[in-house]
KEDRENNU-28195 format. One record per residue: residue number from 1; residue in one letter; x, y, z of N, C-alpha, C in turn. Coordinates in nm, 4 decimals, always signed. Layout:
// residues N
<NUM,'a',<X,Y,Z>,<X,Y,Z>,<X,Y,Z>>,
...
// end
This chain:
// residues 183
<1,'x',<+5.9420,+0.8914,-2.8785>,<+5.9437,+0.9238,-2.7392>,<+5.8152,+0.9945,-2.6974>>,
<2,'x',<+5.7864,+1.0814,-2.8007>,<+5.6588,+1.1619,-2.7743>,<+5.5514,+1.0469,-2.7457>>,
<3,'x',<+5.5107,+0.9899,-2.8182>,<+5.3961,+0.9050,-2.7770>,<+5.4272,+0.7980,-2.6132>>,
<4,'x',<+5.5152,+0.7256,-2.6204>,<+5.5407,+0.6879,-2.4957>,<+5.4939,+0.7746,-2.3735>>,
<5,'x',<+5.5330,+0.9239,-2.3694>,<+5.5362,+1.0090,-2.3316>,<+5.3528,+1.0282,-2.2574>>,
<6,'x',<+5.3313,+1.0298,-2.3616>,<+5.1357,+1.0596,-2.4228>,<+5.0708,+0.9504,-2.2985>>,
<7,'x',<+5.1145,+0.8331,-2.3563>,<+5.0698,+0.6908,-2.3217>,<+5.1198,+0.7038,-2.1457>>,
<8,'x',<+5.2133,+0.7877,-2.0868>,<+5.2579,+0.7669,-1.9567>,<+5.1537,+0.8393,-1.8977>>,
<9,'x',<+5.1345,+0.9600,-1.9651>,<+5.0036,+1.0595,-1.8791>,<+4.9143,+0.9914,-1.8869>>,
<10,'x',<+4.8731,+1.0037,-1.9696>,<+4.7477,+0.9502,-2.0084>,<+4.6301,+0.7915,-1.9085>>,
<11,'x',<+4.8000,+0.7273,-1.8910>,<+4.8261,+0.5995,-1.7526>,<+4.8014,+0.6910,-1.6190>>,
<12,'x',<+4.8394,+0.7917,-1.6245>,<+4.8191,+0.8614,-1.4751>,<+4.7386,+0.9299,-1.4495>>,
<13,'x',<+4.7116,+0.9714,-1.5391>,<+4.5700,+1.0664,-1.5205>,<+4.4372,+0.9917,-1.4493>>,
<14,'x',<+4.4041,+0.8320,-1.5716>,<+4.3530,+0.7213,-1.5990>,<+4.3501,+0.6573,-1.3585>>,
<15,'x',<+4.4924,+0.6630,-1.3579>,<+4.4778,+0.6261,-1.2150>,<+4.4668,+0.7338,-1.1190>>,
<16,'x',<+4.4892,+0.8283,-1.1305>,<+4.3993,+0.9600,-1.0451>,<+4.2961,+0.9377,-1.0428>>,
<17,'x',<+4.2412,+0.9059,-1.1743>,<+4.0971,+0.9814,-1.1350>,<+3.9975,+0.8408,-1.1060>>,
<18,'x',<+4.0774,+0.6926,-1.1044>,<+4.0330,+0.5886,-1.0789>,<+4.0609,+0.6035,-0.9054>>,
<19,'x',<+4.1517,+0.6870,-0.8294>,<+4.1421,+0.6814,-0.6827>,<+4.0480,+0.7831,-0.6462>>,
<20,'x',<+4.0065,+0.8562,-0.7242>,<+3.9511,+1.0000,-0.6841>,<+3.7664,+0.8992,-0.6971>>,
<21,'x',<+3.7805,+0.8490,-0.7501>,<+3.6353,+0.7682,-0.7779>,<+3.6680,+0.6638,-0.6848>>,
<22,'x',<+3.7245,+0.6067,-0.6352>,<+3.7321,+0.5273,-0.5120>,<+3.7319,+0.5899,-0.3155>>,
<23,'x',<+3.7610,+0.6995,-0.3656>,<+3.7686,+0.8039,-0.2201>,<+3.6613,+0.8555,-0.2294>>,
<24,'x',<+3.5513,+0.9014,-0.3590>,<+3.4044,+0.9327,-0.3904>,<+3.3113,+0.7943,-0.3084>>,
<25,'x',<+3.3406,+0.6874,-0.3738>,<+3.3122,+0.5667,-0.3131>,<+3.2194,+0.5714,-0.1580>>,
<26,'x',<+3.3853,+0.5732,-0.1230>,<+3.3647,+0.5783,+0.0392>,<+3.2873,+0.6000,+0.0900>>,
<27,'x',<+3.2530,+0.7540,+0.0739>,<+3.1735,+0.8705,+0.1126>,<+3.0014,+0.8460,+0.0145>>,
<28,'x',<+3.0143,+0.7618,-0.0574>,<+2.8521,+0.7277,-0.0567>,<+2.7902,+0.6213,+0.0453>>,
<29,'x',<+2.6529,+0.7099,+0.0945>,<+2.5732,+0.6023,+0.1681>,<+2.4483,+0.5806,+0.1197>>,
<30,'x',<+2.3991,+0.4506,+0.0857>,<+2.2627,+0.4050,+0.0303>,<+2.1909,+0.3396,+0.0987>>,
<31,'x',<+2.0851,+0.3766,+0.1471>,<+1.9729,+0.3138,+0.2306>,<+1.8554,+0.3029,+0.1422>>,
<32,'x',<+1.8083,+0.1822,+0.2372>,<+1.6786,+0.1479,+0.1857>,<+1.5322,+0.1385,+0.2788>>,
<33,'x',<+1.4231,+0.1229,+0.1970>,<+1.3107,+0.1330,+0.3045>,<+1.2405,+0.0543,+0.2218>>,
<34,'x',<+1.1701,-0.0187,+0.3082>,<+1.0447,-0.1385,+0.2741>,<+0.9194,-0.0415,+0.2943>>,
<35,'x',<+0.8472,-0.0064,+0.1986>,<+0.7108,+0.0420,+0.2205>,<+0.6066,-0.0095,+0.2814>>,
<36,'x',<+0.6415,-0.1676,+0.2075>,<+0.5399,-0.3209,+0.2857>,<+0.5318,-0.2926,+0.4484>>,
<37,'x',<+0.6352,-0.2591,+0.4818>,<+0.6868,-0.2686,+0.6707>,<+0.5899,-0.1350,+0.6983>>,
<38,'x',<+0.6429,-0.0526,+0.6506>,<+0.5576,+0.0808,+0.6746>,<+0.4290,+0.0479,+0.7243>>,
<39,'x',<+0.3655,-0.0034,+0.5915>,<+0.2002,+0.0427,+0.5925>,<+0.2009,-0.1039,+0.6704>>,
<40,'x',<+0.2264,-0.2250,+0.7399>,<+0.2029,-0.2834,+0.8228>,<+0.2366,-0.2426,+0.9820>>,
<41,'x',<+0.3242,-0.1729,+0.9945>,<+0.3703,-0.1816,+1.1404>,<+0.3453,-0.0036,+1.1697>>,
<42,'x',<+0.3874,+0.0741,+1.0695>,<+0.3784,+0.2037,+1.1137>,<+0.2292,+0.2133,+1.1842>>,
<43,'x',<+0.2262,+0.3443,+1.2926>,<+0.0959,+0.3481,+1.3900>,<-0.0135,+0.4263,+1.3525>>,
<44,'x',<+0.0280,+0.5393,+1.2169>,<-0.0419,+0.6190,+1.1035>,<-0.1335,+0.4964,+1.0394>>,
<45,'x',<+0.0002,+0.4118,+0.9580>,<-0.1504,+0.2975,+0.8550>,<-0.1882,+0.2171,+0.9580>>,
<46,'x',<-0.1848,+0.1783,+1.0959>,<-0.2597,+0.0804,+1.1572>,<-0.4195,+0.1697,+1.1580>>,
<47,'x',<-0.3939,+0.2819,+1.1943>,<-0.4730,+0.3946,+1.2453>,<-0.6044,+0.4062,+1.1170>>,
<48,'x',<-0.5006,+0.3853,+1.0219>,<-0.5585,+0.4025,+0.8858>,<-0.6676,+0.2347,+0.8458>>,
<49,'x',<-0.6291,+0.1801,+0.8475>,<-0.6815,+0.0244,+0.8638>,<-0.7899,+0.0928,+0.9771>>,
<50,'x',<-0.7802,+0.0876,+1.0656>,<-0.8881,+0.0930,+1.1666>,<-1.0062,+0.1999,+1.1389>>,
<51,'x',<-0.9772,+0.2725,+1.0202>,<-1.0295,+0.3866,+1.0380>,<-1.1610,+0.3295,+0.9356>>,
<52,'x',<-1.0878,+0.2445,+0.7877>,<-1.1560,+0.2305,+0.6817>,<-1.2760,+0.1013,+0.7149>>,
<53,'x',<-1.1912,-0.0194,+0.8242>,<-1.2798,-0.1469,+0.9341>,<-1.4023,-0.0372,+0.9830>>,
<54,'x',<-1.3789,+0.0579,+1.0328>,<-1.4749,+0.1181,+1.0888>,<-1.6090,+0.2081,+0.9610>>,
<55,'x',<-1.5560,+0.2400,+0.8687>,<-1.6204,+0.3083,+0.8002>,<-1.6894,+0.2168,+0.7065>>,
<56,'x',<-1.5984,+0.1433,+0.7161>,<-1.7066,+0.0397,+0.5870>,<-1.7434,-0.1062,+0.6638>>,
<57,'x',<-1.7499,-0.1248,+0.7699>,<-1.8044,-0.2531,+0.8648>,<-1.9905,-0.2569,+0.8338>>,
<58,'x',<-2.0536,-0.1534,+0.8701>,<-2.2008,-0.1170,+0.8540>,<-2.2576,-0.2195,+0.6956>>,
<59,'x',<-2.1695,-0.1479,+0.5913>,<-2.1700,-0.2002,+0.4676>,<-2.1278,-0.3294,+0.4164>>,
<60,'x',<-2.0407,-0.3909,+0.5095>,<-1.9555,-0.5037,+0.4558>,<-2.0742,-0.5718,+0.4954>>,
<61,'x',<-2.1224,-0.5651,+0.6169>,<-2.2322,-0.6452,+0.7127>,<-2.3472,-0.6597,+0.6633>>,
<62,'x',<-2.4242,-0.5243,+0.6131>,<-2.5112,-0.5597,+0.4684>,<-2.4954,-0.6555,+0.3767>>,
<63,'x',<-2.4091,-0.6242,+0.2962>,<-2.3598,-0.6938,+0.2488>,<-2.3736,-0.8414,+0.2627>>,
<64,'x',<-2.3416,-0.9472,+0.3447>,<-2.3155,-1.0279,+0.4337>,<-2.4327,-1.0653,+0.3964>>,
<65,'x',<-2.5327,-1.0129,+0.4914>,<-2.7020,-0.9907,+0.5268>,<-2.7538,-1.0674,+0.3717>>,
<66,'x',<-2.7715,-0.9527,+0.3062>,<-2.7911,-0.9321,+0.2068>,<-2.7845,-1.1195,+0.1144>>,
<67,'x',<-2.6684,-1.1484,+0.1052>,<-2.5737,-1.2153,+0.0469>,<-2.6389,-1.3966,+0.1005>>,
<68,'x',<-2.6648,-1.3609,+0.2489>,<-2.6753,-1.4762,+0.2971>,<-2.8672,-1.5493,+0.2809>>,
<69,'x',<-2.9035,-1.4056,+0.2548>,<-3.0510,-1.4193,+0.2481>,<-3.1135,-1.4686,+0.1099>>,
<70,'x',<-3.0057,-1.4030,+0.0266>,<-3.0286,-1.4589,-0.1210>,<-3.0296,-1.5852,-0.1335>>,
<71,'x',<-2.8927,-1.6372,-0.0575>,<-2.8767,-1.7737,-0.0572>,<-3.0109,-1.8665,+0.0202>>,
<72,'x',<-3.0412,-1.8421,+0.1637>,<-3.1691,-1.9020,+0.1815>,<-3.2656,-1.8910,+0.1172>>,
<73,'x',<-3.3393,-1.7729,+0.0106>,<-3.4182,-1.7884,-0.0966>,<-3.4246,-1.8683,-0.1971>>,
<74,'x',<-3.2604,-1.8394,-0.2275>,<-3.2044,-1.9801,-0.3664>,<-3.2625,-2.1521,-0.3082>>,
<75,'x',<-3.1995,-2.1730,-0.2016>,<-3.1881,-2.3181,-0.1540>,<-3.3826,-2.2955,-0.1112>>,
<76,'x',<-3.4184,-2.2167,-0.1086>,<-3.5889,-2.2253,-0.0816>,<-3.6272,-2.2666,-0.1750>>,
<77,'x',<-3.6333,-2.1996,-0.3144>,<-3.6493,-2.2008,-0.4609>,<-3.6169,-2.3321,-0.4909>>,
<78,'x',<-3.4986,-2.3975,-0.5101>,<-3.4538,-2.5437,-0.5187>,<-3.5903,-2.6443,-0.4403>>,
<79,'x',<-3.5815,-2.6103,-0.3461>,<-3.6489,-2.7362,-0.2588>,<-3.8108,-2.7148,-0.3511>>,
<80,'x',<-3.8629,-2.6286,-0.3418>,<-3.9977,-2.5748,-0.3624>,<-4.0175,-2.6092,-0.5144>>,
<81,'x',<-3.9560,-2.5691,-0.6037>,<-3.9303,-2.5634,-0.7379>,<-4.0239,-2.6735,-0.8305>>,
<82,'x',<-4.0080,-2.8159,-0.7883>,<-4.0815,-2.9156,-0.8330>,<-4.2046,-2.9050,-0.8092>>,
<83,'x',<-4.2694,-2.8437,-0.6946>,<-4.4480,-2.8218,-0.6354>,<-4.4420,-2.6946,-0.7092>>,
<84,'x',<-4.4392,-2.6020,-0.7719>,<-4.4693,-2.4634,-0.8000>,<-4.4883,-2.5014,-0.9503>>,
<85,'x',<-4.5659,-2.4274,-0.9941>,<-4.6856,-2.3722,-1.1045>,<-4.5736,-2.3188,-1.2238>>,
<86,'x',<-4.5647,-2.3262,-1.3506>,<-4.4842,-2.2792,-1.4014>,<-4.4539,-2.0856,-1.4088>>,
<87,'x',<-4.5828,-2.0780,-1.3776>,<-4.6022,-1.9156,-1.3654>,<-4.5210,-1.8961,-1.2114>>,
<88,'x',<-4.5257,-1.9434,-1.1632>,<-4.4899,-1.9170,-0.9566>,<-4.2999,-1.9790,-0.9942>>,
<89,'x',<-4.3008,-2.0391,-1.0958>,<-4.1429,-2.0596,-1.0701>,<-4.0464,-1.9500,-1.1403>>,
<90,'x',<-4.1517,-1.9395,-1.2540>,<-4.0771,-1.8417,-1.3534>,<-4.0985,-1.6893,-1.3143>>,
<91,'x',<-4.1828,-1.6372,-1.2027>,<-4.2073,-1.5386,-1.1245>,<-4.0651,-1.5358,-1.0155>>,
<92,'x',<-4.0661,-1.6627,-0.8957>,<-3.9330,-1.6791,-0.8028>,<-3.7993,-1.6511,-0.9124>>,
<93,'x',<-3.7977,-1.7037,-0.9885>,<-3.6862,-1.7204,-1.0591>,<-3.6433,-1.5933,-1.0936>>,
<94,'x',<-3.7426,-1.5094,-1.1350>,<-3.6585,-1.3641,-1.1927>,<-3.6379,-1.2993,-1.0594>>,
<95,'x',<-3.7472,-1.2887,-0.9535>,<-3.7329,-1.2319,-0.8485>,<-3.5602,-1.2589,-0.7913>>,
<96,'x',<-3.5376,-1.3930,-0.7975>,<-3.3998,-1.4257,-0.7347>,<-3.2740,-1.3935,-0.8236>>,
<97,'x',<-3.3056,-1.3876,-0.9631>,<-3.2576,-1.3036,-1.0717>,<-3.1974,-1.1558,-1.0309>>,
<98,'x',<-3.3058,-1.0830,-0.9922>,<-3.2784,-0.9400,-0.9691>,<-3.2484,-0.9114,-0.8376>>,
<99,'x',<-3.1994,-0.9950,-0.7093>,<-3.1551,-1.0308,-0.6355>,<-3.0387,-1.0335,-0.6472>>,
<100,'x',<-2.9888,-1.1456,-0.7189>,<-2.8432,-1.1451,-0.7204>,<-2.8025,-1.0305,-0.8031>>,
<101,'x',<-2.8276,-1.0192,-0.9129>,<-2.7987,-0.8945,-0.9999>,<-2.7829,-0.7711,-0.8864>>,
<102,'x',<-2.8864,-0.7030,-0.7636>,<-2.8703,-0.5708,-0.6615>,<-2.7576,-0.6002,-0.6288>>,
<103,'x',<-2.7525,-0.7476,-0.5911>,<-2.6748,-0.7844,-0.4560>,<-2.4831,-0.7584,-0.5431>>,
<104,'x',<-2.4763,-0.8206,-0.6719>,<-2.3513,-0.8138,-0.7204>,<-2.2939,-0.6627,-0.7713>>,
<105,'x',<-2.3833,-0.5448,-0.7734>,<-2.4221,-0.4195,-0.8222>,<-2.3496,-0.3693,-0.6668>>,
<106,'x',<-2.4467,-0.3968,-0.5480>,<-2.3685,-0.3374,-0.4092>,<-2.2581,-0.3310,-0.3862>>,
<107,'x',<-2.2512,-0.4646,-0.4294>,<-2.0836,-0.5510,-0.4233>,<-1.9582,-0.4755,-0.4904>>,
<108,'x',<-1.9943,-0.4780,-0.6000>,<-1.9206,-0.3965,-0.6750>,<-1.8724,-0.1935,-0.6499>>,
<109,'x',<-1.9836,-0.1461,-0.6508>,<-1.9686,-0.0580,-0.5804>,<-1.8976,-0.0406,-0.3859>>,
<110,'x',<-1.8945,-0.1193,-0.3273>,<-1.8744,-0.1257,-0.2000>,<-1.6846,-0.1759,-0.2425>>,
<111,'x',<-1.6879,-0.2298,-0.3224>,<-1.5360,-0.2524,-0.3607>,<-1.4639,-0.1358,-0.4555>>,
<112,'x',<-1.5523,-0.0749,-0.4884>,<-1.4792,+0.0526,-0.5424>,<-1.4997,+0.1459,-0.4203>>,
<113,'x',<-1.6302,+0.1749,-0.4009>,<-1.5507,+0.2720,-0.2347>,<-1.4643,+0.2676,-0.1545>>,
<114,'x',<-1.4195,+0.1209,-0.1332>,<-1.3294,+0.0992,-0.0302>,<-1.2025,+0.0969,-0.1292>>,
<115,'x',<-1.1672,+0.0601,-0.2035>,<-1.0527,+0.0701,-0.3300>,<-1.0111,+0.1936,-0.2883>>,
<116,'x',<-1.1472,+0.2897,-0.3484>,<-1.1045,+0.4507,-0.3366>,<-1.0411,+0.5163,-0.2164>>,
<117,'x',<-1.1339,+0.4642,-0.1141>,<-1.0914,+0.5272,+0.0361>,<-0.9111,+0.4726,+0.0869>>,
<118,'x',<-0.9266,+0.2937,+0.0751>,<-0.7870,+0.2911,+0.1052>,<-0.6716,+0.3617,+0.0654>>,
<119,'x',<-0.6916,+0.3848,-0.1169>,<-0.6262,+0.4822,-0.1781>,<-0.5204,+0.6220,-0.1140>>,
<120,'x',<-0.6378,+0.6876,-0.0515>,<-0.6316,+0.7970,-0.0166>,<-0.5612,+0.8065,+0.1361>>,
<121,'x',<-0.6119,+0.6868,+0.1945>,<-0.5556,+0.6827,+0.3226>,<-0.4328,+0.6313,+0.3261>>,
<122,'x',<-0.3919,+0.5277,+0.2283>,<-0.2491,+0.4970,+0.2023>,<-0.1732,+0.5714,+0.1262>>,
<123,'x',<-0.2223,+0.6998,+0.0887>,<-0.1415,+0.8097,+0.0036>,<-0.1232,+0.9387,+0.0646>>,
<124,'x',<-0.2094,+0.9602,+0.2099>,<-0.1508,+0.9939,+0.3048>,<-0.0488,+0.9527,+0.3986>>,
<125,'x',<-0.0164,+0.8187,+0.4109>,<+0.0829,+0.7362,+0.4573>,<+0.2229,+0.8089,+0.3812>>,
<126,'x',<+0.2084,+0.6916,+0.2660>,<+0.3062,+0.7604,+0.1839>,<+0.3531,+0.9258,+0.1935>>,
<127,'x',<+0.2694,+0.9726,+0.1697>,<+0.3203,+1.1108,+0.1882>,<+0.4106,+1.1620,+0.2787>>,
<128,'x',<+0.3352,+1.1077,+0.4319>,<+0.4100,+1.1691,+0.5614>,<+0.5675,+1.0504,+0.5755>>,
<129,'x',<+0.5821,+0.9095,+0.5002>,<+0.6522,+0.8546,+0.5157>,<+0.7637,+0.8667,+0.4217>>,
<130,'x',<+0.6952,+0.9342,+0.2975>,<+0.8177,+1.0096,+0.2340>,<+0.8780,+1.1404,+0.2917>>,
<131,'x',<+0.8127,+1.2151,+0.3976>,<+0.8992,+1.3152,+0.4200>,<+0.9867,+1.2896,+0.5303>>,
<132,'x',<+0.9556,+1.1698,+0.6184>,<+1.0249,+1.1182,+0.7236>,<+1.1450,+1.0573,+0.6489>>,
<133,'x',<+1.1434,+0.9945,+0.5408>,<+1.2646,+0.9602,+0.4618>,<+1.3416,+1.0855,+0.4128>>,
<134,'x',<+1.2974,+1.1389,+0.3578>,<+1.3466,+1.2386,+0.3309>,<+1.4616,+1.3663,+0.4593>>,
<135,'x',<+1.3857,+1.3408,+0.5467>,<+1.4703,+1.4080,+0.7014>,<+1.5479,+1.3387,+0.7423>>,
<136,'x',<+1.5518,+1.2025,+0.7554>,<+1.6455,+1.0559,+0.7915>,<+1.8005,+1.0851,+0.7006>>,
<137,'x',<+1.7443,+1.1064,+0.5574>,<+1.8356,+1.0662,+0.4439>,<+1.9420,+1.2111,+0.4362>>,
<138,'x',<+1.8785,+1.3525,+0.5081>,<+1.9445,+1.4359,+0.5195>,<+2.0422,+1.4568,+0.6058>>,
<139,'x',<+1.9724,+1.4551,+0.7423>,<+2.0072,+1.4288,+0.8832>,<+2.1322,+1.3356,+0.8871>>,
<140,'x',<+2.1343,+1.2225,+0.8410>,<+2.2221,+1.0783,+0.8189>,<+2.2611,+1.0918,+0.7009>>,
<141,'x',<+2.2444,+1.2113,+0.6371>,<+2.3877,+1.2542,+0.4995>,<+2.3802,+1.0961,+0.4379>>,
<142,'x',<+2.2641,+1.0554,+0.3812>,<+2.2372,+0.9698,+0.2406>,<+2.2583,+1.0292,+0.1286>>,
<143,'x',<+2.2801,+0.9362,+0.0565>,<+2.2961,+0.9859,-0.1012>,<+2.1621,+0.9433,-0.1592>>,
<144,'x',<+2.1139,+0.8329,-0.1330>,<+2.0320,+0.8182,-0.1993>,<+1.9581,+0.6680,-0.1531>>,
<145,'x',<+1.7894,+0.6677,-0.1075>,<+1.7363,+0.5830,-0.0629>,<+1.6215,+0.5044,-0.1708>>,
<146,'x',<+1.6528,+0.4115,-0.2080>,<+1.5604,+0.3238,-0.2247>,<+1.4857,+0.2507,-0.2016>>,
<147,'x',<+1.3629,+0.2112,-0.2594>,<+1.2184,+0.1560,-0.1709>,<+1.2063,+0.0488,-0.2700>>,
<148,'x',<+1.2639,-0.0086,-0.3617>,<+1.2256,-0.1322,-0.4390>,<+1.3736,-0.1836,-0.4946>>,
<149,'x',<+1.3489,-0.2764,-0.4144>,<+1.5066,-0.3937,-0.4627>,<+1.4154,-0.5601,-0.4740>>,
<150,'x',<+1.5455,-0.6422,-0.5098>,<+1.5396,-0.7491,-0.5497>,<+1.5812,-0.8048,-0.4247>>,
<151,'x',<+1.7250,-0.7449,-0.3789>,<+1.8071,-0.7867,-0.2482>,<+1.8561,-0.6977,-0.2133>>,
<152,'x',<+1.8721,-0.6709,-0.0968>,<+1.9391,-0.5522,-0.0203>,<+1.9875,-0.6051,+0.1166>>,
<153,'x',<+2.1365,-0.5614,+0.1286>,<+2.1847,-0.5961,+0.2544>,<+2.1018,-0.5555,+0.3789>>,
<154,'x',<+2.0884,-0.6386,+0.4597>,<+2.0220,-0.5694,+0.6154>,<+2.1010,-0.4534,+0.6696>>,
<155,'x',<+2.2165,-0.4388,+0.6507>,<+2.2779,-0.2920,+0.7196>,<+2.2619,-0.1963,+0.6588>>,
<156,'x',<+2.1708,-0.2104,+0.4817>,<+2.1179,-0.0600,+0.4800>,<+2.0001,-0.0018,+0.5010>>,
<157,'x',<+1.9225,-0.1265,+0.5248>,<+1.8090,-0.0963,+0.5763>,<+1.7579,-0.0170,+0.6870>>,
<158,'x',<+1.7362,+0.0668,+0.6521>,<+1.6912,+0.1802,+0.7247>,<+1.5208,+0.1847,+0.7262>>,
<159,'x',<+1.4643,+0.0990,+0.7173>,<+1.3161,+0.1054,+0.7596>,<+1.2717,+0.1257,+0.9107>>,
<160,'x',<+1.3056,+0.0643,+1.0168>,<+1.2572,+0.0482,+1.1200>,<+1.3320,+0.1747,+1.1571>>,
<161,'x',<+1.4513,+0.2892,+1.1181>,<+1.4444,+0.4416,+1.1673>,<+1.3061,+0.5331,+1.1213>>,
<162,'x',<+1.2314,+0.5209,+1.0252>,<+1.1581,+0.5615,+0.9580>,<+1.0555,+0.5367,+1.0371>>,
<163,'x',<+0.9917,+0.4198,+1.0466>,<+0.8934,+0.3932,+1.1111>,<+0.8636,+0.4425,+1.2433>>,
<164,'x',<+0.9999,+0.4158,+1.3329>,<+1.0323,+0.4851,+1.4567>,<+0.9962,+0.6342,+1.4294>>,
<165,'x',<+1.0743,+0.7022,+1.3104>,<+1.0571,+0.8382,+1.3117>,<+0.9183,+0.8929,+1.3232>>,
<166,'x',<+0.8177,+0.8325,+1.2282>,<+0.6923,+0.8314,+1.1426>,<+0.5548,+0.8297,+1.3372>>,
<167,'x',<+0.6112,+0.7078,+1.3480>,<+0.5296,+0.6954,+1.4716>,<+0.5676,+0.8384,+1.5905>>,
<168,'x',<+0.6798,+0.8426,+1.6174>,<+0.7028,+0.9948,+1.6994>,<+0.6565,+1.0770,+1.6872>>,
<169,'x',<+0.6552,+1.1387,+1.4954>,<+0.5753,+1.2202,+1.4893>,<+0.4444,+1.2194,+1.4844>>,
<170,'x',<+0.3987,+1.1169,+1.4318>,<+0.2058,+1.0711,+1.4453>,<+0.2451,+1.1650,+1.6286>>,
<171,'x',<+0.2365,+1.0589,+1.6990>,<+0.2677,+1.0787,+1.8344>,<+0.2653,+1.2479,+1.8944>>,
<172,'x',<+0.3432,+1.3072,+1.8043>,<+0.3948,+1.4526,+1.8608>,<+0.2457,+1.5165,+1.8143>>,
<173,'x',<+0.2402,+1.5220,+1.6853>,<+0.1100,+1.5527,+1.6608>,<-0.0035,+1.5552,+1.6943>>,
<174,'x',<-0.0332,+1.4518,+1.7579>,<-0.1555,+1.3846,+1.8226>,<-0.2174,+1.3344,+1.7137>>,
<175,'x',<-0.1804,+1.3060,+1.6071>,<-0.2721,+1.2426,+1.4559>,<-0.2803,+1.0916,+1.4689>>,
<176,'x',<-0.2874,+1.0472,+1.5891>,<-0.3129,+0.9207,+1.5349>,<-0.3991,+0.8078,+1.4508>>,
<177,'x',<-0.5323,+0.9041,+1.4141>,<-0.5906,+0.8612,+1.3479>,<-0.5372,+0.9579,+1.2166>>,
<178,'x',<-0.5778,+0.9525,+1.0744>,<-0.5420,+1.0241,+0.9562>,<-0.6280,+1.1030,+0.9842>>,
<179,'x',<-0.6207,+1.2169,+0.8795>,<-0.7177,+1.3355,+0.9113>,<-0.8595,+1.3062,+0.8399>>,
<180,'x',<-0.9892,+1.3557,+0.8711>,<-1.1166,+1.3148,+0.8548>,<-1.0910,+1.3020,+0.6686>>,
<181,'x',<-1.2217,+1.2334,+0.6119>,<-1.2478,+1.2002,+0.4736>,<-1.3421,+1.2855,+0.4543>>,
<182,'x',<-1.3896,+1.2946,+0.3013>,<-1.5448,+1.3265,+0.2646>,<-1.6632,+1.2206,+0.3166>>,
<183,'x',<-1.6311,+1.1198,+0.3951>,<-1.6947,+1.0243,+0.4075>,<-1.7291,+1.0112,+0.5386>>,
// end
């Protein structure tokens, strides 16, 4: 009898605490946020985009310059190449040598500055868009928000409150651009 006994609690306990975890249930809410949406639509990273177009346009345009002139030297060199002296070709030739070599050297560097700068300007994003999540998820008594799924229902998506939030405050602030660089 004793064990029967054992085996009856043991059954009830087992379904208590299987309703007590179903009434827990309820009362969780999980939202999610697309970061992608953020740094496209929020008015901080547009601000931010516009800021880095502006800072590195001068350079990209060099660049460009630079890039396009080599090329009319090259296609000069080609045409010319057969009339020129072996000394006058093998002279053009390194000249256009150390040409492309500056020119891929700029390049490179101009892609790590801007690497670096976006960095910083999208990690100010992040920042202010994690604390706007963070006030959303309190405010609206979340349990817990996630920013990387596979699939997520549209009704927990909570991005476009965020963004809304994010832009108000840019807005309240007057920050619509990010705050100045070393640059």
């Amino acid at each position: 009898m004793k064990p029967l006994f054992r085996h009856l609690v043991t059954a009830s306990l087992l379904g208590l605490s299987a309703l007590a975890m179903t009434a827990q249930a309820d009362d969780f809410r999980a939202g999610f946020v697309n970061t992608d949406r953020i740094f496209r639509e929020a008015n901080m990273a547009k601000a931010a985009q516009v800021k880095l177009e502006q800072e590195f346009s001068k350079r990209e345009k060099d660049l460009l310059d630079m890039r396009n002139a080599l090329k009319t030297a090259s296609d000069k060199f080609e045409r010319e190449a057969p009339t020129l002296s072996d000394t006058q070709r093998a002279t053009r030739q390194k000249s256009l040598v150390e040409q492309d070599r500056e020119f891929q050297r700029r390049t490179r560097e101009f892609q790590e500055d801007l690497n670096a700068r976006k960095n910083e300007e999208l990690q100010q994003v992040i920042d202010r868009a994690n604390k706007v999540v963070r006030q959303v998820a309190e405010t609206e008594k979340y349990d817990v928000i996630l920013q990387e799924a596979i699939y997520i229902n549209p009704k927990f998506d909570i991005t476009d409150k965020v963004i809304k939030a994010l832009n108000a405050a840019t807005a309240a602030n007057g920050a619509a651009a990010p705050a100045n660089s070393s640059k």
